[in-house]
C-alpha positions as semicolon CSV with decimal commas, in nm:
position;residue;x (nm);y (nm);z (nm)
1;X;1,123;-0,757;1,489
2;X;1,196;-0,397;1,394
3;X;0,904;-0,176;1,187
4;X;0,955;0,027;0,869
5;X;1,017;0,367;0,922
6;X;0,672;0,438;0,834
7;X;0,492;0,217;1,141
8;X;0,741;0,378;1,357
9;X;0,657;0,753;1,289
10;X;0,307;0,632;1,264
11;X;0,316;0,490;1,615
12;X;0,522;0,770;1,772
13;X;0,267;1,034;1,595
14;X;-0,084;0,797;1,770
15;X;0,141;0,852;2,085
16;X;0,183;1,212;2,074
17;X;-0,172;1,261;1,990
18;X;-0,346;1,038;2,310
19;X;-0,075;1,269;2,531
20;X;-0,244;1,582;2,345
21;X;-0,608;1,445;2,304
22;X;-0,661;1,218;2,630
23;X;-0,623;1,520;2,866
24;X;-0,809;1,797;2,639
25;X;-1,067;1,525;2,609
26;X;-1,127;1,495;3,006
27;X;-1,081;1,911;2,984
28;X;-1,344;1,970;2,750
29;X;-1,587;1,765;2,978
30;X;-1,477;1,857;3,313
31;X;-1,511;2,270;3,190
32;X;-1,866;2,153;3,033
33;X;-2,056;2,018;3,335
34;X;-1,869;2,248;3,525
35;X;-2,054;2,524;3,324
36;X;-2,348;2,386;3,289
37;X;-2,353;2,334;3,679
38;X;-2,295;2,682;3,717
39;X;-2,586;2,772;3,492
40;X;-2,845;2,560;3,692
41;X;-2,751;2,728;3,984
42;X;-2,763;3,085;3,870
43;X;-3,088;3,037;3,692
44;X;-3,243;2,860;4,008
45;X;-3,116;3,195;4,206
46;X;-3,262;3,389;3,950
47;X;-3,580;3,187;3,992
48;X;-3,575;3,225;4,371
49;X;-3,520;3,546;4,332
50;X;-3,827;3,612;4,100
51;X;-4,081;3,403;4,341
52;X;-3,969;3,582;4,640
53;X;-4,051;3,893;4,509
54;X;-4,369;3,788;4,414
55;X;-4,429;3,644;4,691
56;X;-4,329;3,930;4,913
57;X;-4,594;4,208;4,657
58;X;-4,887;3,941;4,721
59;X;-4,784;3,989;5,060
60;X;-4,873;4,294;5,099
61;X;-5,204;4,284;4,932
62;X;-5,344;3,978;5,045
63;X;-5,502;3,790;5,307
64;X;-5,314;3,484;5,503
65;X;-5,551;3,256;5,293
66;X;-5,482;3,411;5,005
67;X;-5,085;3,418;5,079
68;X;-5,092;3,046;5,173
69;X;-5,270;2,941;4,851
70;X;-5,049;3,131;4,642
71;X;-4,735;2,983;4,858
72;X;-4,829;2,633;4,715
73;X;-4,932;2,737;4,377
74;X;-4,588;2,853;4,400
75;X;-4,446;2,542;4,510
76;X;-4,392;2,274;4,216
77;X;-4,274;2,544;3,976
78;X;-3,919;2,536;3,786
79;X;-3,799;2,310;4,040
80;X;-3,932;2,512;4,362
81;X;-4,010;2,277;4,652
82;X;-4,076;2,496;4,962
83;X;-4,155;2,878;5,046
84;X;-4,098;3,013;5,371
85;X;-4,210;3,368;5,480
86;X;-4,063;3,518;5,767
87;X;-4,164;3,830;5,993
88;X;-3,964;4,178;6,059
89;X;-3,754;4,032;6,355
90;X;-3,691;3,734;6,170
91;X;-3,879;3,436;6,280
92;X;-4,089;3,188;6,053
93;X;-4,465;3,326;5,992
94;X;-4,578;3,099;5,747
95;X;-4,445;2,783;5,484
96;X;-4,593;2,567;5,239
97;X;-4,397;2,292;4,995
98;X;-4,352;1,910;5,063
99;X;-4,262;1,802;5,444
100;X;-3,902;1,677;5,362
101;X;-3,825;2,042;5,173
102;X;-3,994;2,296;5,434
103;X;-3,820;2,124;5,734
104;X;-3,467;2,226;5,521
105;X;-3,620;2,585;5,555
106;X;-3,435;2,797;5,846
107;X;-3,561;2,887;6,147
108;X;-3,495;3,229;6,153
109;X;-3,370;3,470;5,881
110;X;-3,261;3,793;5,849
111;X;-3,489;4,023;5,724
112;X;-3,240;4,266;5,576
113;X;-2,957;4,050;5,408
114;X;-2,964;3,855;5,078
115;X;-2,798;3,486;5,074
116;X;-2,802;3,209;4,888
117;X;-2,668;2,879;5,042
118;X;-2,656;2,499;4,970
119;X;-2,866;2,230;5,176
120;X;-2,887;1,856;5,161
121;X;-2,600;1,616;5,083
122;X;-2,391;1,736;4,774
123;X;-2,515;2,093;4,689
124;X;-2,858;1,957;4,562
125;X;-3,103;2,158;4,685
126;X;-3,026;2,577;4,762
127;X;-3,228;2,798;4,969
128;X;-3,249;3,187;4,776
129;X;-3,307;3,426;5,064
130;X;-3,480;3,798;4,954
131;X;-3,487;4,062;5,184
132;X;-3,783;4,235;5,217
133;X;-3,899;4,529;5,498
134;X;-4,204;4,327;5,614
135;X;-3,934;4,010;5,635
136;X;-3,705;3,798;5,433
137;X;-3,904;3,581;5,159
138;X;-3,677;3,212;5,165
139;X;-3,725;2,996;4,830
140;X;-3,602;2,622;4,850
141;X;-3,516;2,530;4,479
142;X;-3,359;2,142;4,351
143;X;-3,045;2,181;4,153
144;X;-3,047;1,851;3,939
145;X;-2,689;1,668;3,832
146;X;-2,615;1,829;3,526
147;X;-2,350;1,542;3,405
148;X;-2,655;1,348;3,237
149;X;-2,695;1,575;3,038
150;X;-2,357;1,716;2,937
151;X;-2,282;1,313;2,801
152;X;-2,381;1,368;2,492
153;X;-2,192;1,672;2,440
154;X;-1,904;1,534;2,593
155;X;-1,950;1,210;2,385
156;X;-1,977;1,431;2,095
157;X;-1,674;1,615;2,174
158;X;-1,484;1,238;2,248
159;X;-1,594;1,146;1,883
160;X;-1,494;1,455;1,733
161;X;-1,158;1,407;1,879
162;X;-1,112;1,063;1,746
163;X;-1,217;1,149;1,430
164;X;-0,982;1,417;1,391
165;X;-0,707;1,169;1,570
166;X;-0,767;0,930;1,278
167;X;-0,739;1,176;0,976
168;X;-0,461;1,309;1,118
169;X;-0,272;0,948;1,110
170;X;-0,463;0,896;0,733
171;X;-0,269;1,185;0,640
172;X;0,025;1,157;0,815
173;X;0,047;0,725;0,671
174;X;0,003;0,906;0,301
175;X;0,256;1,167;0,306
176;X;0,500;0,952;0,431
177;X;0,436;0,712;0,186
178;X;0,466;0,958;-0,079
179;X;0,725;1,164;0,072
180;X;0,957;1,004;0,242
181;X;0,908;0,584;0,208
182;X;0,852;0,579;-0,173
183;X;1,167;0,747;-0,247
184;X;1,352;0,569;0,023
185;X;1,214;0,247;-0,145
186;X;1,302;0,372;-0,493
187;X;1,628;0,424;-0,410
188;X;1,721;0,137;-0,217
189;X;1,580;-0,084;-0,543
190;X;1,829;0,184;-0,751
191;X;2,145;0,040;-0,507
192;X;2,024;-0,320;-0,544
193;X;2,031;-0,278;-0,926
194;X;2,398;-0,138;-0,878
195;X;2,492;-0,400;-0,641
196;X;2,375;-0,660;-0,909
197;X;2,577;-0,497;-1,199
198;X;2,436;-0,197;-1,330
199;X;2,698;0,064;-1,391
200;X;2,470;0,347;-1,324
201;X;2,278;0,460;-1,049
202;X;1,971;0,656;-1,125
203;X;1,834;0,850;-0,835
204;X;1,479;0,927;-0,821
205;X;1,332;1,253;-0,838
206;X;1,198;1,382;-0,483
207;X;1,037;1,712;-0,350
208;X;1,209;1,639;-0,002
209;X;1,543;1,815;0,011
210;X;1,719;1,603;0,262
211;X;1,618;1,294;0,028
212;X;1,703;1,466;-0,273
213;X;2,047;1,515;-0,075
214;X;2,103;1,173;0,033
215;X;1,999;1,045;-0,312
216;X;2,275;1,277;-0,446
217;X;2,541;1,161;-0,210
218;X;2,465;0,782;-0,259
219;X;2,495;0,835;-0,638
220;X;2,812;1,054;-0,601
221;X;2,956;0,747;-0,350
222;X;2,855;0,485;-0,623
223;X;3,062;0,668;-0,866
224;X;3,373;0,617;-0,658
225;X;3,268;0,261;-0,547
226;X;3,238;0,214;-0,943
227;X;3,550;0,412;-1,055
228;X;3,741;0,222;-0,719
229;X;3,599;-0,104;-0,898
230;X;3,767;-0,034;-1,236
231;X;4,067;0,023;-1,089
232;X;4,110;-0,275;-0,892
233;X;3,976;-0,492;-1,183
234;X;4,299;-0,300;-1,374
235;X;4,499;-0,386;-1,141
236;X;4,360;-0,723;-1,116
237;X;4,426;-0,747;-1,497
238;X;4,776;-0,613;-1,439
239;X;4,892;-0,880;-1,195
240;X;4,719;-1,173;-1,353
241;X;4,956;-1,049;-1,678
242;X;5,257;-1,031;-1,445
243;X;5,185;-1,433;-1,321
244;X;5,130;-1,521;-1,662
245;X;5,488;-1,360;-1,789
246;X;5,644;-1,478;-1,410
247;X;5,494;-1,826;-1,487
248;X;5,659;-1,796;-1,868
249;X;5,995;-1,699;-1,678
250;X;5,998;-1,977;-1,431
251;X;5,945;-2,238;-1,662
252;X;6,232;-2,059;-1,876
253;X;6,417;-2,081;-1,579
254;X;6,349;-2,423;-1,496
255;X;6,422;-2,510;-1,827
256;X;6,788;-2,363;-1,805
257;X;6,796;-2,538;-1,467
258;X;6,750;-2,816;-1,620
259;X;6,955;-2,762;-1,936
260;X;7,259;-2,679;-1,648
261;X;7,197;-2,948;-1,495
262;X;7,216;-3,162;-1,759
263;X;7,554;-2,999;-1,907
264;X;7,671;-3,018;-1,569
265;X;7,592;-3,364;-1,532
266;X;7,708;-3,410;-1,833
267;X;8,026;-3,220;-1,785
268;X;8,081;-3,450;-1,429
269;X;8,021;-3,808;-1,602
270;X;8,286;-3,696;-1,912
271;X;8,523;-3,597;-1,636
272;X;8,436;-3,924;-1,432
273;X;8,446;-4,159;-1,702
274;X;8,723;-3,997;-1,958
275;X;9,028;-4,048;-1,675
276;X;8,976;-4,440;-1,706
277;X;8,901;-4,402;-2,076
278;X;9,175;-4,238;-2,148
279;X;9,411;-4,498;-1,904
280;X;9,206;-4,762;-2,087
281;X;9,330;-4,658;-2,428
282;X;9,634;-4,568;-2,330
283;X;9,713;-4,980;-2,188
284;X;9,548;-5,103;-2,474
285;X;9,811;-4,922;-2,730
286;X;10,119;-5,036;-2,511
287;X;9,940;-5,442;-2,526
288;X;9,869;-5,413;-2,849
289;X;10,225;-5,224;-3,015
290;X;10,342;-5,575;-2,797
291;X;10,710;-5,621;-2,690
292;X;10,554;-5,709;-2,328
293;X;10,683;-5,979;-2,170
294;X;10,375;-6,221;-1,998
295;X;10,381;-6,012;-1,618
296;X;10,397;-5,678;-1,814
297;X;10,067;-5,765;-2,004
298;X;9,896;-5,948;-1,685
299;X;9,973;-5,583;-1,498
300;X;9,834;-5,380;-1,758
301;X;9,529;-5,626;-1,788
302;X;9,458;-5,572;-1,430
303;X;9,501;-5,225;-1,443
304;X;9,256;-5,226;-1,747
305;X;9,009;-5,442;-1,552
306;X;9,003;-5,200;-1,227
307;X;8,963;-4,921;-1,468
308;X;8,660;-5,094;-1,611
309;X;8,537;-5,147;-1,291
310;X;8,555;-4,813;-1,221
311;X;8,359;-4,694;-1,500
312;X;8,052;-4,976;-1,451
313;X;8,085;-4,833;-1,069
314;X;7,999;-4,474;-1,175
315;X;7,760;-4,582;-1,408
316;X;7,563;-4,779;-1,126
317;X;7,573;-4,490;-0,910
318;X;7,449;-4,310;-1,166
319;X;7,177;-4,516;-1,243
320;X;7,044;-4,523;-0,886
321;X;7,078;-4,145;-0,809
322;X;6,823;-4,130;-1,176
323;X;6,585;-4,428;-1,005
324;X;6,617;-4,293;-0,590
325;X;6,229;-4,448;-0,493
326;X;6,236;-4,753;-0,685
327;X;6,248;-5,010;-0,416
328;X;6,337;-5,347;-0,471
329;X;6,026;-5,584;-0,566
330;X;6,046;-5,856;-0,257
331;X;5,816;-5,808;0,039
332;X;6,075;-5,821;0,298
333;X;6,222;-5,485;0,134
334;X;5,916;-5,274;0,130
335;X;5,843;-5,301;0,531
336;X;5,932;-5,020;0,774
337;X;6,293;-5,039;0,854
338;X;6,426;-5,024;1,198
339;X;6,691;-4,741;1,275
340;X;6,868;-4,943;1,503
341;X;6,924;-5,293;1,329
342;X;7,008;-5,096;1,014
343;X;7,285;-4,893;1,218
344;X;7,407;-5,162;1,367
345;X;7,437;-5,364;1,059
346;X;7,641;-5,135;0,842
347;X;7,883;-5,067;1,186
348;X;7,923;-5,465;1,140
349;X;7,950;-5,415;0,772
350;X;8,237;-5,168;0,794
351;X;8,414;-5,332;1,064
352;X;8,598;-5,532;0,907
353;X;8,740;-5,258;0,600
354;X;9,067;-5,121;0,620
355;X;8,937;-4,763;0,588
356;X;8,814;-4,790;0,948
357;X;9,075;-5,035;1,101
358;X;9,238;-4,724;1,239
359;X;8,903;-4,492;1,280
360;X;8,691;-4,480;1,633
361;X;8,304;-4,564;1,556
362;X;8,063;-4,516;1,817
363;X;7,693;-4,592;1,845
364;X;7,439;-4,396;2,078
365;X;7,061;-4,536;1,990
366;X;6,774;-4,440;2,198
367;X;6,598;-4,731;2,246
368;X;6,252;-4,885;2,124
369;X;6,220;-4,640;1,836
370;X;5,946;-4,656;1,599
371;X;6,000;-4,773;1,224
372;X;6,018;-4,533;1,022
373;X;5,907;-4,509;0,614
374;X;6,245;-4,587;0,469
375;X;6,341;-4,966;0,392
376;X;6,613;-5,177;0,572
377;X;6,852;-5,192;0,279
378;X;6,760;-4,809;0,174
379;X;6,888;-4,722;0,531
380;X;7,201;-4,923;0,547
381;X;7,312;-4,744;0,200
382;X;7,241;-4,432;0,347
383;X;7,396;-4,465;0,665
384;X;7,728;-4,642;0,451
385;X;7,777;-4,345;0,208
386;X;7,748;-4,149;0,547
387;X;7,986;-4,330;0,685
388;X;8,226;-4,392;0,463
389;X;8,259;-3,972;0,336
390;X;8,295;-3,906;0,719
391;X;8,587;-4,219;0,728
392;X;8,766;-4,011;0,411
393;X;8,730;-3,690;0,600
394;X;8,890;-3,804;0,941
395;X;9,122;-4,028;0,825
396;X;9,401;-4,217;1,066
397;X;9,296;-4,161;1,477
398;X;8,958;-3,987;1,391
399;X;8,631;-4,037;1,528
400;X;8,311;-4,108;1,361
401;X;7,968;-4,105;1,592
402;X;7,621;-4,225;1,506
403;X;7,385;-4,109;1,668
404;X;6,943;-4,204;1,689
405;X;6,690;-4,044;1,886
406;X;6,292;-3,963;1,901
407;X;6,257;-3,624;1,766
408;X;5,909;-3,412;1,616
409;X;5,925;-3,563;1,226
410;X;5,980;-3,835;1,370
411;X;6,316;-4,031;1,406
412;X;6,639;-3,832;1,382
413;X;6,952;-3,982;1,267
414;X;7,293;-3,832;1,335
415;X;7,623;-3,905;1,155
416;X;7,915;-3,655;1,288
417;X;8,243;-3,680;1,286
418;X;8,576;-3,482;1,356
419;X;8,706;-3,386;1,083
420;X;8,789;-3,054;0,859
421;X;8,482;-3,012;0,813
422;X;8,293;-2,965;0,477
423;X;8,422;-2,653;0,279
424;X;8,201;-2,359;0,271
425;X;8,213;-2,324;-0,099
426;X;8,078;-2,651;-0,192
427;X;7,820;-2,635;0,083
428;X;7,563;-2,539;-0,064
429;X;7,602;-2,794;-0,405
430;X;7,668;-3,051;-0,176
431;X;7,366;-3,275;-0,242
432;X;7,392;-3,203;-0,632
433;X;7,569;-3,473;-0,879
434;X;7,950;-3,475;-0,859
435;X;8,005;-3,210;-0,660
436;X;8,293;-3,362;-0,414
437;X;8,595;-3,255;-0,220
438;X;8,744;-3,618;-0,278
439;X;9,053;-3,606;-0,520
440;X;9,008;-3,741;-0,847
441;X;8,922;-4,145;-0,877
442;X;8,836;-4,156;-0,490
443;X;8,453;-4,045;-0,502
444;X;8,152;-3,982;-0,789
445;X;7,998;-3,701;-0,594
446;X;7,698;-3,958;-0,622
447;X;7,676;-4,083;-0,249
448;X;7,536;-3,708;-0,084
449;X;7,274;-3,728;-0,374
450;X;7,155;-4,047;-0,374
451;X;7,160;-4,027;0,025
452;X;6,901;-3,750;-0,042
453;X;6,679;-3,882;-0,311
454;X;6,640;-4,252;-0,096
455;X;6,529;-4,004;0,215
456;X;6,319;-3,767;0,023
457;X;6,164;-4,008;-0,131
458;X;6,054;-4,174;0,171
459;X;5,877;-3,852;0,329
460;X;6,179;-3,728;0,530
461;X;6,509;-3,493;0,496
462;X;6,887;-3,473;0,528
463;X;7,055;-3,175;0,590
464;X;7,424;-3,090;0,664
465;X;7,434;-2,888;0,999
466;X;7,579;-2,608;0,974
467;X;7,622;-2,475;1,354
468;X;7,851;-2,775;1,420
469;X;8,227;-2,628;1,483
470;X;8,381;-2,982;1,551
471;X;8,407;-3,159;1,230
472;X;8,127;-3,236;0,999
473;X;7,750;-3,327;1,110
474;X;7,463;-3,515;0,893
475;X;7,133;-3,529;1,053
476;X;6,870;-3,735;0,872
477;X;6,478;-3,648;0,961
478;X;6,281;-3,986;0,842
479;X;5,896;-3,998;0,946
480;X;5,778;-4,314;1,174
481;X;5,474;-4,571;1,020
């Protein structure tokens, strides 16, 4: 977890400040009993010093007696443990102080030359030698550790450091809080207000200039972000208006489609139906103006009757291209139908009809295919109508192939034959009501569309492929159950 910018400057600033402190701290106190060290020792050579010269004036004016007992008067004072008095060639003439002190004192000493130097373990103890012309006057003097008593100054100087450590990160936590966090704070509650819906972002006043800045710049950005927003809900506006008036001109359009349709429909069943109307009337006059003798009227009455049948024919196809889906209400009829029984049953069907007594039909089924969602008497009408446009198309010595196989959708059924072919004009009306390339009285232009409404209602599609040179080719996509 990540801190505020506040705890991090907060934390980097206690950093900085042990690197700075720590070693000024350990400074400060190394320096001080260094220096207080120092002090003890030249005060203790200043001491020495002193007593040897007095020593050395009694000397002169005094008995040995007298010399001794001043020697350990001597001894005890300012830290002084042992005297030594030495003759003019240097050897030891008298010494007073405790045992363990006056057996540090030398042997011999020059009686000419001053020293000072450092006995005992750790510079503890220093023996102050004064030259003197009767001989050198030696004074043995304790230097005490000095560190006991530079802790409290050194403690002193630890606490002052922390204290000033901690105002320094009191001040620093305020004026970021008021500096730099509050305005951050007030402006990131300014871009939530924006992002919620305000319109307008109001920066807050600052004294920093780089915040100042960035409030600036964020204002000046939600301006554009705002003005960018406008646009796109114009534009938004805009196309919703074009759907609506491209929504109002589609269902124009399909309205015209279907007006067209209908006249066209319309148009096809006047043309379909007024030839045998008009061969209807025209028997009827020549039965009724009479004159006919009895085979006369029994032709004309057959002619009248095919004519009649003609018209109920159209009128049936008709009927079922309006009503494609509705399947017939027995149980038997609304199971999956097999490809392959249905194929082979209309081949029977047709066998024995003149139209194909002089065509070839062949059959190539893949075996074991799946049902498929279309009805056994649905497929035999579609593969009939198939059959009998491509029987129209070939005519005498032509060959008609059907043709089922697995495929992705499902089952794919092929009717081809060789033929002409299916004109390019008409190819792309071709599944619409009376649209045919049949001469007048020898099709409805029903069949194609009916073929397609049974199969599109059943999930699947027929198509007439275009790539095939060789004649014409019908390939029917029905989906399995």
């Amino acid at each position: 977890m990540r801190g505020g910018l506040r705890l991090q400057i907060l934390l980097l600033l206690g950093s900085l400040l042990l690197l700075a402190f720590i070693p000024l701290f350990f400074a400060v106190a190394t320096y001080t009993s260094v220096t207080l060290q120092q002090l003890r020792v030249a005060h203790a050579r200043s001491l020495g010093r002193a007593v040897a010269g007095h020593v050395a004036e009694a000397r002169r004016s005094r008995s040995a007696p007298d010399l001794m007992r001043l020697l350990r008067a001597e001894v005890g004072t300012e830290g002084v443990e042992a005297i030594g008095v030495y003759g003019p060639t240097g050897e030891q003439v008298a010494r007073a102080g405790e045992t363990a002190a006056a057996d540090q004192l030398p042997a011999r000493r020059a009686p000419n030359r001053e020293a000072l130097e450092e006995l005992g373990d750790g510079g503890t103890v220093i023996a102050v030698t004064v030259p003197s012309p009767d001989g050198a006057i030696v004074a043995v003097l304790r230097v005490d550790d000095q560190s006991a008593r530079a802790a409290p100054l050194v403690r002193l100087v630890g606490l002052y450091t922390a204290l000033v450590a901690l105002a320094l990160l009191v001040i620093a936590y305020f004026a970021l809080t008021r500096l730099i966090v509050r305005p951050l704070d007030a402006l990131a509650r300014a871009a939530e207000r924006v992002a919620g819906g305000a319109r307008r972002l109001v920066v807050p006043e600052t004294s920093v200039r780089e915040l100042s800045d960035l409030g600036a710049s964020v204002g000046i950005m939600t301006e554009r972000l705002l003005l960018e927003e406008d646009k796109l809900r114009t534009k938004i506006d805009e196309v919703e208006r074009a759907t609506e008036r491209l929504k109002e001109a589609q269902d124009r359009l399909v309205r015209s489609e279907r007006l067209a349709s209908v006249g066209r429909l319309a148009a096809g069943l006047a043309h379909e139906i007024g030839n045998p109307i008009s061969a209807l009337m025209g028997l009827e006059d020549l039965v009724l103006a009479g004159g006919l003798s009895s085979e006369e009227e029994h032709d004309f009455l057959l002619r009248m009757r095919k004519e009649t049948e003609r018209i109920h024919r159209i009128l049936r196809d008709l009927l079922q291209f309006a009503r494609p889906a509705a399947l017939p209400l027995s149980e038997e009829a609304q199971e999956p139908g097999d490809v392959e029984t249905a194929v082979r049953d209309t081949a029977a069907l047709m066998a024995p009809q003149r139209s194909l007594n002089e065509v070839s039909l062949s059959l190539d089924i893949s075996p074991h295919l799946a049902p498929v969602a279309l009805g056994h008497e649905q497929l035999m009408q579609v593969t009939l109508n198939l059959v009998m446009n491509a029987a129209d198309a070939v005519g005498a010595g032509g060959t008609i192939r059907i043709a089922a196989k697995r495929s992705a959708q499902g089952v794919e059924l092929l009717v081809e034959d060789d033929g002409p072919g299916v004109d390019p004009r008409v190819q792309a009306q071709l599944f619409e009501p009376f649209v045919t390339t049949k001469e007048v009285g020898k099709g409805t232009g029903l069949g194609l569309a009916v073929c397609r409404g049974l199969v599109e209602a059943a999930g699947g599609s027929i198509a007439l492929d275009t790539t095939y040179t060789r004649g014409a080719r019908f390939v029917v996509q029905l989906p399995t159950q």
